[in-house]
N, CA, C and O atoms as a GROMACS GRO file, in nm:
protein
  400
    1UNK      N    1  -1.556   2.358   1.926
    1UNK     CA    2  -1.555   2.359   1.782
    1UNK      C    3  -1.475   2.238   1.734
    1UNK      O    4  -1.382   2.193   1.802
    2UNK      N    5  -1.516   2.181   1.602
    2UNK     CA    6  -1.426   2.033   1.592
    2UNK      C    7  -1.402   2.076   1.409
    2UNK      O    8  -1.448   2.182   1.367
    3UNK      N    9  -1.344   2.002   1.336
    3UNK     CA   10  -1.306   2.015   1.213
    3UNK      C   11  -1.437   1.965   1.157
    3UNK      O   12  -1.492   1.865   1.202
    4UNK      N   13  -1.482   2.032   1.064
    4UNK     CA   14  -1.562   2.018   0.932
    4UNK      C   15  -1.539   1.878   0.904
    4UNK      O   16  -1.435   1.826   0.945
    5UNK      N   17  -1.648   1.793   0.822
    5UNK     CA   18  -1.674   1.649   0.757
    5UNK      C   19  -1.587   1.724   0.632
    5UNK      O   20  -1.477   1.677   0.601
    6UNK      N   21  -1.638   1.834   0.568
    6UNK     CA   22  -1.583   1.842   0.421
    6UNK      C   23  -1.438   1.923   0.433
    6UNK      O   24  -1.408   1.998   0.340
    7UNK      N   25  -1.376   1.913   0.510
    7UNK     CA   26  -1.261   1.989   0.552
    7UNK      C   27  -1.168   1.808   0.550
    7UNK      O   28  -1.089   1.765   0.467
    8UNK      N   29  -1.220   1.744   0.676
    8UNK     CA   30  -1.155   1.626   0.695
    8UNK      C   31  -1.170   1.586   0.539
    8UNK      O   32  -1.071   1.602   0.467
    9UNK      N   33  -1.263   1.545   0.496
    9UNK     CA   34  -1.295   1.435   0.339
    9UNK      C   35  -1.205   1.478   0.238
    9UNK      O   36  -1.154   1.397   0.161
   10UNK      N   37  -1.172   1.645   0.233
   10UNK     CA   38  -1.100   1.683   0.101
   10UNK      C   39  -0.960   1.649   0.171
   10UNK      O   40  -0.892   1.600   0.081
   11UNK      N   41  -0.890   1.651   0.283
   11UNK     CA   42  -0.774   1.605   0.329
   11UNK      C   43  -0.764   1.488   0.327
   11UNK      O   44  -0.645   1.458   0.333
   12UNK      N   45  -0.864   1.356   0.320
   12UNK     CA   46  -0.803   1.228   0.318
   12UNK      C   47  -0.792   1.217   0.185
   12UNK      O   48  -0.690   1.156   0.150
   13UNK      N   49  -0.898   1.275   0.054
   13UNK     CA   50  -0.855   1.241  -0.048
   13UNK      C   51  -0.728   1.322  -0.100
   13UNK      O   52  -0.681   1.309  -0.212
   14UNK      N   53  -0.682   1.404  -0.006
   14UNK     CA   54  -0.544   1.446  -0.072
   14UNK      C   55  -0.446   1.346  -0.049
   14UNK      O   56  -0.366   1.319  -0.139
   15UNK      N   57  -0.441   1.279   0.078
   15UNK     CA   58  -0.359   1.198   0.103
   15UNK      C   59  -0.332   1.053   0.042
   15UNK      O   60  -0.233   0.980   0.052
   16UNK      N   61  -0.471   1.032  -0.036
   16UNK     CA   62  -0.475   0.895  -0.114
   16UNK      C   63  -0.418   0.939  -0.273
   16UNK      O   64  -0.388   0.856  -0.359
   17UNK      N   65  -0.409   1.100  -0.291
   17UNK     CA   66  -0.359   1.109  -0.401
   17UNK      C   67  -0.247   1.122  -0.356
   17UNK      O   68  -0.195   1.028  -0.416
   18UNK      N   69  -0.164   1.167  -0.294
   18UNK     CA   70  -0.029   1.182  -0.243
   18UNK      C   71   0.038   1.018  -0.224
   18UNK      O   72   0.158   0.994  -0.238
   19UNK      N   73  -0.039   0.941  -0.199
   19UNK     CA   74   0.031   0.839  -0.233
   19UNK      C   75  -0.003   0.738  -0.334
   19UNK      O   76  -0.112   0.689  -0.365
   20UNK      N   77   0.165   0.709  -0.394
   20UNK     CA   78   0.209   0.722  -0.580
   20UNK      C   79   0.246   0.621  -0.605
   20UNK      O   80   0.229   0.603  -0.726
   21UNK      N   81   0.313   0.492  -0.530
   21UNK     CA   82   0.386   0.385  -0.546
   21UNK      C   83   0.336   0.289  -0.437
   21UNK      O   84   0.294   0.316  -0.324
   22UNK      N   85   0.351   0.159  -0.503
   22UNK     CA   86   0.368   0.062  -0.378
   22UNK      C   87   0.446  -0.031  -0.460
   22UNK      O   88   0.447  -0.051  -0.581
   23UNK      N   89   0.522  -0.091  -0.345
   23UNK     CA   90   0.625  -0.205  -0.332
   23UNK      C   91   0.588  -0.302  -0.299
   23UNK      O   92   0.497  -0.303  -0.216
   24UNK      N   93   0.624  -0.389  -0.334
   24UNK     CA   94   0.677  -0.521  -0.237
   24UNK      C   95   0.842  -0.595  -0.257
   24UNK      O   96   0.920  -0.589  -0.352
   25UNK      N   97   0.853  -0.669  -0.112
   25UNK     CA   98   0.998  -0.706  -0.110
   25UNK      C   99   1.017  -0.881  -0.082
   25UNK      O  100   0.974  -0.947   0.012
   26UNK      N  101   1.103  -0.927  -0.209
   26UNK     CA  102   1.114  -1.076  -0.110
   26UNK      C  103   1.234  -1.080  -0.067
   26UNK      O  104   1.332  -1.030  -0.122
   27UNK      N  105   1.230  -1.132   0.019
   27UNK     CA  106   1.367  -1.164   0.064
   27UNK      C  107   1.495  -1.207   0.047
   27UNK      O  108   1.604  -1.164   0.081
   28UNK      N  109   1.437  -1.351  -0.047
   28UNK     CA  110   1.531  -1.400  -0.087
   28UNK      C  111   1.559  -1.400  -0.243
   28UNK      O  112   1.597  -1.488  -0.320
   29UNK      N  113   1.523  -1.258  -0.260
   29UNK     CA  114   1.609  -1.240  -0.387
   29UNK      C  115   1.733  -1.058  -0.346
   29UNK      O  116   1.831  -0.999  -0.391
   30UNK      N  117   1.601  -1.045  -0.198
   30UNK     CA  118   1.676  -0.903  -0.186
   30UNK      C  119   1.621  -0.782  -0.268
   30UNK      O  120   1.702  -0.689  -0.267
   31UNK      N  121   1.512  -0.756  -0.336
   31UNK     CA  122   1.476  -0.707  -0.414
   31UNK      C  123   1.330  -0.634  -0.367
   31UNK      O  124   1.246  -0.680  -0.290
   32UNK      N  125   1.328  -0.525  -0.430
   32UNK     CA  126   1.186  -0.440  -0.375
   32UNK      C  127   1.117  -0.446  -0.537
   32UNK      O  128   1.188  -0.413  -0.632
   33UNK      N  129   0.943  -0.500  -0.562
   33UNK     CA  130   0.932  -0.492  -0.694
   33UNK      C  131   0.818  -0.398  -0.692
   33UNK      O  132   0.760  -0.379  -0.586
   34UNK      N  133   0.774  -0.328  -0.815
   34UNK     CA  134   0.697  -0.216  -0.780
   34UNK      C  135   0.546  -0.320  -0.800
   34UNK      O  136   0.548  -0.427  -0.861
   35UNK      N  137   0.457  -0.279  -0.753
   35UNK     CA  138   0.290  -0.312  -0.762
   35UNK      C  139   0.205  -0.218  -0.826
   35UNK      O  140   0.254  -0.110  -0.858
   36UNK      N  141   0.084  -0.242  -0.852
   36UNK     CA  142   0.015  -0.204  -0.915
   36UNK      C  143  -0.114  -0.154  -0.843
   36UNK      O  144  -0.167  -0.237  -0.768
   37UNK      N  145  -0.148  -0.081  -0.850
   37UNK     CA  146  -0.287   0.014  -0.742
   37UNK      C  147  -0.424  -0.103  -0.858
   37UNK      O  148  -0.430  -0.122  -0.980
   38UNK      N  149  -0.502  -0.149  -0.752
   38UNK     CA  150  -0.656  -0.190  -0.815
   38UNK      C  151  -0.729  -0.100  -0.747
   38UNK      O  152  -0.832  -0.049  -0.793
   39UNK      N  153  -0.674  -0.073  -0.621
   39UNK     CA  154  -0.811   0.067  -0.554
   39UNK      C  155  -0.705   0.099  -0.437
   39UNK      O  156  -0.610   0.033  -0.393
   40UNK      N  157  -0.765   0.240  -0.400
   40UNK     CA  158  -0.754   0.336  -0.335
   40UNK      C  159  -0.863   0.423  -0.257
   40UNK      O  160  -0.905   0.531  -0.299
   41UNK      N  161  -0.896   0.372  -0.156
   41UNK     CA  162  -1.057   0.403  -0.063
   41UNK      C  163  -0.986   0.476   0.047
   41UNK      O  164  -0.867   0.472   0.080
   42UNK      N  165  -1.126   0.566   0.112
   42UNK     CA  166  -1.147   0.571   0.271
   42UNK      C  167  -1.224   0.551   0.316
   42UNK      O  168  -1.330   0.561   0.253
   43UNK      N  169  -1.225   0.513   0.443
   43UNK     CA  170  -1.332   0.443   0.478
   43UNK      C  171  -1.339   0.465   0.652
   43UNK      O  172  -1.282   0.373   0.710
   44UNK      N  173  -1.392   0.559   0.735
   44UNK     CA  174  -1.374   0.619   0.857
   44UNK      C  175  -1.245   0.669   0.848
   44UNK      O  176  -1.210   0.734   0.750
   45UNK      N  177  -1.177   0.646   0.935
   45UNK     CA  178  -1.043   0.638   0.930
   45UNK      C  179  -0.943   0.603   0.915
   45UNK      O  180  -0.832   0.640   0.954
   46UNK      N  181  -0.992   0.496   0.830
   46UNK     CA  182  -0.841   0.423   0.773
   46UNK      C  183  -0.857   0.415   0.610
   46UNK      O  184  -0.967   0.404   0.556
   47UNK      N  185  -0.742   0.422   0.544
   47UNK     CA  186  -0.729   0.423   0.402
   47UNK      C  187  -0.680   0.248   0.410
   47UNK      O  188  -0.621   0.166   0.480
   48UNK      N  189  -0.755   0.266   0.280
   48UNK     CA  190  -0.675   0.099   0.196
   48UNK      C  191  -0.677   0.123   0.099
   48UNK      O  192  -0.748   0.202   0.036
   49UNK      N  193  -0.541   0.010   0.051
   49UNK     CA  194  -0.477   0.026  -0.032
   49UNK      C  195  -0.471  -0.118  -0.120
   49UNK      O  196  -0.390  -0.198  -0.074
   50UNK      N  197  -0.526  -0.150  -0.210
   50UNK     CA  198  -0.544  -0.272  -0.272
   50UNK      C  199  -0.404  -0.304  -0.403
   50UNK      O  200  -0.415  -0.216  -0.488
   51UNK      N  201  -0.314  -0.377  -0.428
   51UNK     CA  202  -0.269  -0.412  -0.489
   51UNK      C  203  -0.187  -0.491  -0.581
   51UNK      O  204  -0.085  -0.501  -0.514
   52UNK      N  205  -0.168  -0.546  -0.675
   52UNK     CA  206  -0.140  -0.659  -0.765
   52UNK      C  207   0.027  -0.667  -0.751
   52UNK      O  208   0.109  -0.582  -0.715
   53UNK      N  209   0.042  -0.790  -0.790
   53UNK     CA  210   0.229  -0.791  -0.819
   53UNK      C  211   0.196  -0.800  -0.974
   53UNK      O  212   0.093  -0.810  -1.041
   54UNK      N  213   0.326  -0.792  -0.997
   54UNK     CA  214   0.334  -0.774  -1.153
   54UNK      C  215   0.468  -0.853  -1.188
   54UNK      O  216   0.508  -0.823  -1.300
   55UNK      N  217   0.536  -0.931  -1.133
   55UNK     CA  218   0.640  -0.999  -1.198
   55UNK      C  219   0.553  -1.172  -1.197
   55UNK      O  220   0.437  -1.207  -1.175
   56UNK      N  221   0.642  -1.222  -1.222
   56UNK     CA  222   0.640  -1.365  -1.277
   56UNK      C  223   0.730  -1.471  -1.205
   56UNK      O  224   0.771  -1.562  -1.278
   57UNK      N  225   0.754  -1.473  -1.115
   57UNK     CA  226   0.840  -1.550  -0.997
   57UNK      C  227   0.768  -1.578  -0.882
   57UNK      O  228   0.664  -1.534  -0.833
   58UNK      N  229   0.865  -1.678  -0.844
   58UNK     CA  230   0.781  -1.811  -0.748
   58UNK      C  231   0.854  -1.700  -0.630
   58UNK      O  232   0.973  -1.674  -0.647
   59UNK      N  233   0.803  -1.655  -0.545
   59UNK     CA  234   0.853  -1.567  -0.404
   59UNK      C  235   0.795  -1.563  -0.267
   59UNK      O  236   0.690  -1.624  -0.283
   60UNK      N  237   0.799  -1.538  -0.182
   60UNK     CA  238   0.775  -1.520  -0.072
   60UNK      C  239   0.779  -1.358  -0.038
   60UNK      O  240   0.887  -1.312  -0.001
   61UNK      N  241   0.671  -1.273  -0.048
   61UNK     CA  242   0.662  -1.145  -0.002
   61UNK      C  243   0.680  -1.165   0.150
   61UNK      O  244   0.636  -1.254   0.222
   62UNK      N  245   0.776  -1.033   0.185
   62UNK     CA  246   0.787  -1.068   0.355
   62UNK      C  247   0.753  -0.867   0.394
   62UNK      O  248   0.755  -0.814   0.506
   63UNK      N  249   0.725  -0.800   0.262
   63UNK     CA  250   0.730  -0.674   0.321
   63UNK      C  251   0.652  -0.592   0.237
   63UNK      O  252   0.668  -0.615   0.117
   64UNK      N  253   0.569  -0.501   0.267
   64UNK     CA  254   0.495  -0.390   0.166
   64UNK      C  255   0.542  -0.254   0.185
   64UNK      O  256   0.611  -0.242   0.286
   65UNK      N  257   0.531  -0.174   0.134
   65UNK     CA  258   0.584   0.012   0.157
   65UNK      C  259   0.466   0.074   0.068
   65UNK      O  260   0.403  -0.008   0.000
   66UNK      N  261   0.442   0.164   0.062
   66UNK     CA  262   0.357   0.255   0.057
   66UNK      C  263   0.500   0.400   0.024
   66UNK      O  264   0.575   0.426   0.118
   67UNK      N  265   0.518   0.492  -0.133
   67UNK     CA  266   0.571   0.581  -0.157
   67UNK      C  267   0.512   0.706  -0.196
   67UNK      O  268   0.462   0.730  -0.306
   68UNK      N  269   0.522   0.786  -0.096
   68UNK     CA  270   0.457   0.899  -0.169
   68UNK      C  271   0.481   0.984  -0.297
   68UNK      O  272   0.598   0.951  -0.318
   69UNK      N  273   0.454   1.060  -0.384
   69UNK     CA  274   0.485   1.116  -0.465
   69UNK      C  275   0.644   1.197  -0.516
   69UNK      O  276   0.678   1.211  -0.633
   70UNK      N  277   0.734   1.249  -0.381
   70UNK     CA  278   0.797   1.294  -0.377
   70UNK      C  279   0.931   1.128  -0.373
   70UNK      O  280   1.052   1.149  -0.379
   71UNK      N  281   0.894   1.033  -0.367
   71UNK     CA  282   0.973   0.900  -0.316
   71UNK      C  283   1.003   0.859  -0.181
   71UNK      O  284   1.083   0.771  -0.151
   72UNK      N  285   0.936   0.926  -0.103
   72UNK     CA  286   0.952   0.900   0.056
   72UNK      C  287   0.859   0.793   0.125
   72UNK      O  288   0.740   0.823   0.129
   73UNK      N  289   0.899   0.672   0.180
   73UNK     CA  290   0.861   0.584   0.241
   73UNK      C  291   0.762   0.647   0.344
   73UNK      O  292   0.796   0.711   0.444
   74UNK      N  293   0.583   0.607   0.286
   74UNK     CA  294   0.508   0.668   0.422
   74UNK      C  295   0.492   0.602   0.461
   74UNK      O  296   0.481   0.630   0.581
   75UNK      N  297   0.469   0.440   0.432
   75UNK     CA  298   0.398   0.324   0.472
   75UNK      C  299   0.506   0.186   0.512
   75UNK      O  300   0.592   0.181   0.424
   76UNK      N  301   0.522   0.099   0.593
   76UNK     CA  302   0.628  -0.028   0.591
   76UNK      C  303   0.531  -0.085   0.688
   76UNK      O  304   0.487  -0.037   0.793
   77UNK      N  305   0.506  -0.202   0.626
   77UNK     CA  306   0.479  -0.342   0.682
   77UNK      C  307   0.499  -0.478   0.638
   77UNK      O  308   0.480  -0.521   0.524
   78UNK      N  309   0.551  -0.562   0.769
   78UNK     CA  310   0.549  -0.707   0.716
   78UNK      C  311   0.458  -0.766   0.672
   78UNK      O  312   0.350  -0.706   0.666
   79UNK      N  313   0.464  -0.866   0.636
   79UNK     CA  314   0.403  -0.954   0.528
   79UNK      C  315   0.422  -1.094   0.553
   79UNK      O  316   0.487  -1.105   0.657
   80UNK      N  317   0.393  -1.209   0.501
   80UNK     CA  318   0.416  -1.336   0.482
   80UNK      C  319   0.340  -1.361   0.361
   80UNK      O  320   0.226  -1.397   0.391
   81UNK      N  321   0.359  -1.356   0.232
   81UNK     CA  322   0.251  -1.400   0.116
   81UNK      C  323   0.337  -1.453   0.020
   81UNK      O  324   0.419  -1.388  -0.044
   82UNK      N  325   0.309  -1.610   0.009
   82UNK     CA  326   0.366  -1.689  -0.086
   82UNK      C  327   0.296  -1.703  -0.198
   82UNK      O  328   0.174  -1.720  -0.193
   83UNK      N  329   0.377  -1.698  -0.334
   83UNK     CA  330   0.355  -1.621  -0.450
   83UNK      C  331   0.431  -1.722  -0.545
   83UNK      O  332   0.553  -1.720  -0.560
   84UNK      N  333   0.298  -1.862  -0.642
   84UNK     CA  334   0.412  -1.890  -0.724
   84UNK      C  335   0.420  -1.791  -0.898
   84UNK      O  336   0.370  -1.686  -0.938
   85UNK      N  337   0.493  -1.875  -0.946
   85UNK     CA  338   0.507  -1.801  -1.053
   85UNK      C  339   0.400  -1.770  -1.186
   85UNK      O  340   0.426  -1.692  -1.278
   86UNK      N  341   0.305  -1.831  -1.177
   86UNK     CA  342   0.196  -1.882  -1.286
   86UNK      C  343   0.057  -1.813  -1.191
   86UNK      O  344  -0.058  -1.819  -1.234
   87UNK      N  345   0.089  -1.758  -1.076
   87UNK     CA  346   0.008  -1.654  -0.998
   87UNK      C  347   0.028  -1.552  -0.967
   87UNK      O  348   0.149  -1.530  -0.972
   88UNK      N  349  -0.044  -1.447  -0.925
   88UNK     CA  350  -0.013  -1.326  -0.929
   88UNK      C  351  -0.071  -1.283  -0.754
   88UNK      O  352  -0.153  -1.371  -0.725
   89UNK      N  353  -0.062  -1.214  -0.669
   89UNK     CA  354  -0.093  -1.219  -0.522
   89UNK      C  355  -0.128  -1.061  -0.554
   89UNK      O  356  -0.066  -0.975  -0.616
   90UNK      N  357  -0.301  -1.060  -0.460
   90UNK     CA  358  -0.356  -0.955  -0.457
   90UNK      C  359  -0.329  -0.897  -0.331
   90UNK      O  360  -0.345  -0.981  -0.242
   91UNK      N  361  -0.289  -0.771  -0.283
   91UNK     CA  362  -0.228  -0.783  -0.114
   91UNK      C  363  -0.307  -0.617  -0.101
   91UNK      O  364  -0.296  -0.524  -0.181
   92UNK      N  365  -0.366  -0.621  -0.005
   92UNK     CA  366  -0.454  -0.508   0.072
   92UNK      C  367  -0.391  -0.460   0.188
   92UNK      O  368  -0.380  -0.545   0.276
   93UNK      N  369  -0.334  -0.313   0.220
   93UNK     CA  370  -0.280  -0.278   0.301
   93UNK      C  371  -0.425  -0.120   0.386
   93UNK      O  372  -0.462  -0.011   0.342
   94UNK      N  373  -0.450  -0.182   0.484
   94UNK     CA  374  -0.533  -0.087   0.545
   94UNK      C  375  -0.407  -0.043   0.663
   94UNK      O  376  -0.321  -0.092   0.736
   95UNK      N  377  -0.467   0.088   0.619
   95UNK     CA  378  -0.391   0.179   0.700
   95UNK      C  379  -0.436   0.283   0.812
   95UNK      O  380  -0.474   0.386   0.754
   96UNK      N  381  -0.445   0.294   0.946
   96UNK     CA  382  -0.543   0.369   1.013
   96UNK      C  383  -0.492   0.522   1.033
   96UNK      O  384  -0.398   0.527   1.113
   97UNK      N  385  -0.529   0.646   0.982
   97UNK     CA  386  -0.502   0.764   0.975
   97UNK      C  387  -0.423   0.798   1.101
   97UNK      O  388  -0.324   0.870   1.092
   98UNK      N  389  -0.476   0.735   1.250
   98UNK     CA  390  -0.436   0.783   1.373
   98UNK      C  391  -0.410   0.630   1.485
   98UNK      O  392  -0.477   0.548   1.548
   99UNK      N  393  -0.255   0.664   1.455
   99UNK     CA  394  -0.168   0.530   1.510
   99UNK      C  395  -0.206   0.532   1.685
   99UNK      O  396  -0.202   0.640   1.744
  100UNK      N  397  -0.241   0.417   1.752
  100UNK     CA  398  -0.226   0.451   1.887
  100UNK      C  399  -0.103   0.413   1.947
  100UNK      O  400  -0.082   0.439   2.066
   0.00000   0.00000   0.00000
Protein backbone atom coordinates (compact mmCIF):
# COMPACT_ATOMS: atom_id res chain seq x y z
CA UNK A 1 0.00 0.00 0.00
CA UNK A 2 1.67 3.55 -0.74
CA UNK A 3 0.10 7.10 0.12
CA UNK A 4 -2.71 8.51 -2.02
CA UNK A 5 -1.74 11.34 -5.02
CA UNK A 6 -4.61 13.42 -3.22
CA UNK A 7 -3.41 12.72 0.28
CA UNK A 8 0.35 13.67 -0.82
CA UNK A 9 -1.07 17.02 -3.07
CA UNK A 10 -3.28 18.38 -0.10
CA UNK A 11 0.03 18.00 2.21
CA UNK A 12 2.39 19.82 -0.12
CA UNK A 13 -0.07 22.55 -0.51
CA UNK A 14 -0.23 22.78 3.21
CA UNK A 15 3.30 23.18 3.40
CA UNK A 16 3.56 26.02 0.73
CA UNK A 17 0.94 27.69 2.85
CA UNK A 18 2.84 27.15 6.02
CA UNK A 19 5.48 28.94 4.63
CA UNK A 20 5.03 32.89 5.43
CA UNK A 21 8.29 34.84 5.05
CA UNK A 22 11.38 34.99 3.14
CA UNK A 23 14.60 36.76 3.80
CA UNK A 24 17.54 37.70 2.50
CA UNK A 25 20.96 38.64 4.16
CA UNK A 26 23.97 40.82 3.08
CA UNK A 27 26.71 40.67 4.72
CA UNK A 28 28.14 43.59 4.77
CA UNK A 29 25.64 45.49 6.28
CA UNK A 30 24.84 42.45 8.72
CA UNK A 31 21.29 42.68 8.12
CA UNK A 32 18.42 40.11 7.17
CA UNK A 33 15.78 42.10 4.74
CA UNK A 34 12.36 40.68 4.30
CA UNK A 35 11.31 39.65 0.38
CA UNK A 36 8.46 39.46 -1.33
CA UNK A 37 6.67 36.01 -2.63
CA UNK A 38 6.00 36.36 -6.84
CA UNK A 39 5.10 32.49 -6.69
CA UNK A 40 4.82 29.60 -4.70
CA UNK A 41 4.62 26.07 -6.83
CA UNK A 42 5.05 22.25 -6.62
CA UNK A 43 6.31 20.59 -8.86
CA UNK A 44 7.16 16.53 -8.19
CA UNK A 45 8.92 16.94 -5.32
CA UNK A 46 10.36 19.92 -4.84
CA UNK A 47 8.67 23.29 -3.94
CA UNK A 48 9.89 26.72 -5.30
CA UNK A 49 9.92 29.57 -4.08
CA UNK A 50 10.23 32.74 -6.31
CA UNK A 51 11.12 36.09 -4.81
CA UNK A 52 11.75 39.94 -5.13
CA UNK A 53 13.96 42.24 -2.78
CA UNK A 54 12.34 45.21 -1.84
CA UNK A 55 14.96 47.68 -0.55
CA UNK A 56 16.97 50.09 -2.57
CA UNK A 57 20.76 49.39 -1.90
CA UNK A 58 23.73 48.44 -3.81
CA UNK A 59 24.42 44.71 -1.83
CA UNK A 60 25.70 41.54 -2.19
CA UNK A 61 23.07 38.78 -1.05
CA UNK A 62 25.20 35.93 0.45
CA UNK A 63 22.08 34.11 2.15
CA UNK A 64 18.20 33.20 1.74
CA UNK A 65 15.82 31.62 4.71
CA UNK A 66 12.58 30.50 4.14
CA UNK A 67 10.07 31.36 7.71
CA UNK A 68 7.33 29.53 8.52
CA UNK A 69 4.25 30.97 9.93
CA UNK A 70 4.94 30.42 13.51
CA UNK A 71 8.75 32.43 12.81
CA UNK A 72 10.84 29.34 12.67
CA UNK A 73 13.66 29.08 10.18
CA UNK A 74 12.60 26.04 7.72
CA UNK A 75 14.73 26.94 4.91
CA UNK A 76 18.84 28.45 4.90
CA UNK A 77 20.84 28.74 1.93
CA UNK A 78 23.83 30.47 0.50
CA UNK A 79 23.74 32.71 -2.11
CA UNK A 80 26.12 34.97 -4.11
CA UNK A 81 23.67 37.70 -5.87
CA UNK A 82 24.95 41.13 -6.53
CA UNK A 83 22.30 43.70 -6.28
CA UNK A 84 22.77 47.42 -7.33
CA UNK A 85 20.66 49.96 -6.07
CA UNK A 86 18.46 51.21 -9.13
CA UNK A 87 17.78 47.15 -9.42
CA UNK A 88 15.86 44.92 -7.76
CA UNK A 89 17.18 40.85 -7.80
CA UNK A 90 14.61 38.17 -8.54
CA UNK A 91 16.02 34.98 -6.48
CA UNK A 92 14.25 31.39 -6.82
CA UNK A 93 14.81 29.00 -4.08
CA UNK A 94 13.83 25.26 -5.11
CA UNK A 95 13.57 23.19 -2.45
CA UNK A 96 13.44 19.23 -2.63
CA UNK A 97 10.73 17.76 -0.11
CA UNK A 98 13.23 14.66 0.58
CA UNK A 99 16.93 15.67 1.43
CA UNK A 100 19.43 12.81 0.55
Amino acid sequence: MAWQKTFLDKNSRWWLRKIARAQYYASATGKWYEGRFTEKSMSGNTMTFKIETTDEMSITITKVRLLDADGDVAYEGNRSIVKSSTEGALIQIDVPMVEE
